[in-house]
C-alpha positions in Angstrom: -10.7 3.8 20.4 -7.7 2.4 18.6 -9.9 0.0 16.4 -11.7 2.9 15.4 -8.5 5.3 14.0 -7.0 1.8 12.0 -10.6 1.1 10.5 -11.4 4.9 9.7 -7.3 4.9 8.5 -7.8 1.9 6.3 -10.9 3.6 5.0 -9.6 6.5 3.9 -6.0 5.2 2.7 -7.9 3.0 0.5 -10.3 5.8 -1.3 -7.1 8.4 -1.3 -5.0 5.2 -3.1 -7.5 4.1 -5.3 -7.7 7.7 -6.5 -4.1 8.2 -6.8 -2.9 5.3 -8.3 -5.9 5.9 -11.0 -5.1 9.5 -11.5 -1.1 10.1 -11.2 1.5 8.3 -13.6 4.5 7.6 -10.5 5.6 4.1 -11.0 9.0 3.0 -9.5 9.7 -0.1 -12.2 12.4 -1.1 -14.2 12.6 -3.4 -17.2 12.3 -6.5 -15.2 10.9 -5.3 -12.4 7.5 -3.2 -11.0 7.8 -2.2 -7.7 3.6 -1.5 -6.6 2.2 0.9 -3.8 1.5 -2.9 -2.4 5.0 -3.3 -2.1 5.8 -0.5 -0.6 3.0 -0.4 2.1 4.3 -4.0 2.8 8.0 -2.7 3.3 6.9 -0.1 5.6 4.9 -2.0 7.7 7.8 -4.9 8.4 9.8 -1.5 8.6 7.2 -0.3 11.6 6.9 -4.0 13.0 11.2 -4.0 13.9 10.7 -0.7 15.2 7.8 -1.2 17.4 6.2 1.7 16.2 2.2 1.0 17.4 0.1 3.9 15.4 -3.2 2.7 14.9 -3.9 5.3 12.0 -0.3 4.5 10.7 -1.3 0.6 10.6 -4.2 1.4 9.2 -3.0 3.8 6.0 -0.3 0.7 5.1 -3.1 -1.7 5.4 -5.6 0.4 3.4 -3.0 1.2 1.1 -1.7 -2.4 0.7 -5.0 -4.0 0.1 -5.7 -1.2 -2.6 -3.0 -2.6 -4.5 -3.7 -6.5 -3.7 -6.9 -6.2 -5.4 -5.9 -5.2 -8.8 -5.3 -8.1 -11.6 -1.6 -7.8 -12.0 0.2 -7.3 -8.8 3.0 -9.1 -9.3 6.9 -8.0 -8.7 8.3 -9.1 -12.0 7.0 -7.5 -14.9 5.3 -9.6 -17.6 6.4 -9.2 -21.7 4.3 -7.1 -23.6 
């Protein structure tokens, strides 16, 4: 039942980041650097890997939330000039 929670998680994390990161202005960036919900999702999983911490819907969410992000044309760290 595990596999089900981190599919249905990844799902969902997707839908609810695709609408938020089209829909809410939050960026944490500076003028070299653009950190993405990518980024962050990736941080907290190697975060949850050294902790052990084994949440299927948790995995899931990051995951979901991480390959949101990957998908998008510019996903890089450093920012590009405009």
């Amino acid at each position: 039942m595990d596999f089900a929670v981190y599919s249905v998680s990844i799902i969902g994390s997707f839908a609810a980041a695709r609408w938020a990161t089209e829909r809410l202005k939050f960026h944490l960036r500076t003028k070299r650097v653009w950190v993405h919900h990518w980024i962050l999702a990736a941080a907290a999983m190697l975060v949850m890997f050294a902790l052990d911490v084994g949440a299927a819907w948790l995995w899931g969410a990051l995951t979901g939330v991480a390959l949101e992000g990957l998908r998008r044309d510019n996903w890089s760290l450093v920012r590009s000039k405009q």
